[in-house]
C-alpha positions, 0 to 999 in steps of 0.5 A: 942731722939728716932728715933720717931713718928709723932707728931699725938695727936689723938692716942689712948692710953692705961695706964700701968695700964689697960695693966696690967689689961688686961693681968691678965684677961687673955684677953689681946690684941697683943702685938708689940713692935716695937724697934730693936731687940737688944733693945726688947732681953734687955728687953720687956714685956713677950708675945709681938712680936718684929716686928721693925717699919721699918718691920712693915712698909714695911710688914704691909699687911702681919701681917693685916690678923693676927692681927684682935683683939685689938693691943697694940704697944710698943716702948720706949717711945711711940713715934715710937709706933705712927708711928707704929699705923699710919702705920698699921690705913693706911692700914686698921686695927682698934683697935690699941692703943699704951702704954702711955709712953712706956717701960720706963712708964711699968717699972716704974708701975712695969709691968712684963719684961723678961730681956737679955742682958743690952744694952743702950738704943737710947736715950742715944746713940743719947746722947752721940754721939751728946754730944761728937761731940759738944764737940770735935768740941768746943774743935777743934774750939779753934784752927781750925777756923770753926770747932764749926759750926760743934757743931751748926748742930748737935744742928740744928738737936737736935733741929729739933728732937724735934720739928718734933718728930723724929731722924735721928741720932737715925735711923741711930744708930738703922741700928749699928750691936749693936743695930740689935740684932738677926734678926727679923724674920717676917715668925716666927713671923707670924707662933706664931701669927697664933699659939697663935690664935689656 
């Protein structure tokens, strides 16, 4: 239940596989991977940036004069990475493709990562939180009338989840100083961009 995308079936995408490819050749797009900055220190494809979506969005215009070659967006799962590649095709830049299946398909090809520290990832967090609030809530409904509605919200907004792609309980566990990491640093980021390019 990744804080995700938009349900649009039209973006483009790139196998890990042909990522791979790509970068053995030495020729490889930009990469932006858009997960918090707690999930990118845990693990992430070497040489990507870590522009969070929520920085992405609301800096889109700045990072559009730094990225006028072939984009590859990285998320979890590919989800928000969809939303990422909506946002930044609103605004004007083309080339953008999003990794099929995302980290969790890179890893699983074998691609290259670089690691720091384990965290959990959203998914399991939206898990746990949610799984431990219907049952509290059924164990509580036993002898508090009522309380088992409580249950039956948080399945309502799993539910909606799925449906609309998106999570907002896995936005607000993002903002969790856990999930933060260091802040990412857009005029940093810019500066590498610009410096990569030279």
């Amino acid at each position: 239940m990744s804080p995700n995308s938009t349900g649009d079936t039209t973006t483009a995408k790139l196998g890990p596989g042909a990522l791979q490819a790509l970068i053995r050749d030495g020729g490889g797009p930009r990469l932006l991977d858009v997960r918090t900055p707690g999930e990118f220190q845990s693990v992430h494809i070497p040489g990507s940036y870590n522009v969070p979506l929520d920085t992405l969005k609301e800096h889109r215009q700045e990072l559009l004069t730094h990225l006028d070659e072939d984009v590859v967006l990285i998320c979890r799962s590919g989800g928000r990475a969809a939303q990422a590649e909506q946002a930044l095709a609103e605004a004007g830049l083309p080339n953008l493709r999003v990794l099929d299946g995302g980290m969790v398909a890179w890893e699983t090809a074998g691609g290259d990562v670089k690691r720091g520290a384990d965290r959990w990832d959203l998914e399991r967090q939206v898990r746990l939180v949610a799984g431990s609030i219907v049952l509290i809530s059924g164990i509580a409904g036993i002898f508090l009338p009522g309380w088992h509605l409580v249950g039956t919200f948080v399945g309502a907004g799993l539910t909606f989840a799925a449906l609309s792609n998106t999570c907002a309980m896995g936005m607000m566990l993002s903002k969790l100083p856990y999930n933060r990491g260091p802040k990412t640093d857009l005029k940093t980021v810019i500066q590498s961009l610009r410096g990569d390019r030279a």
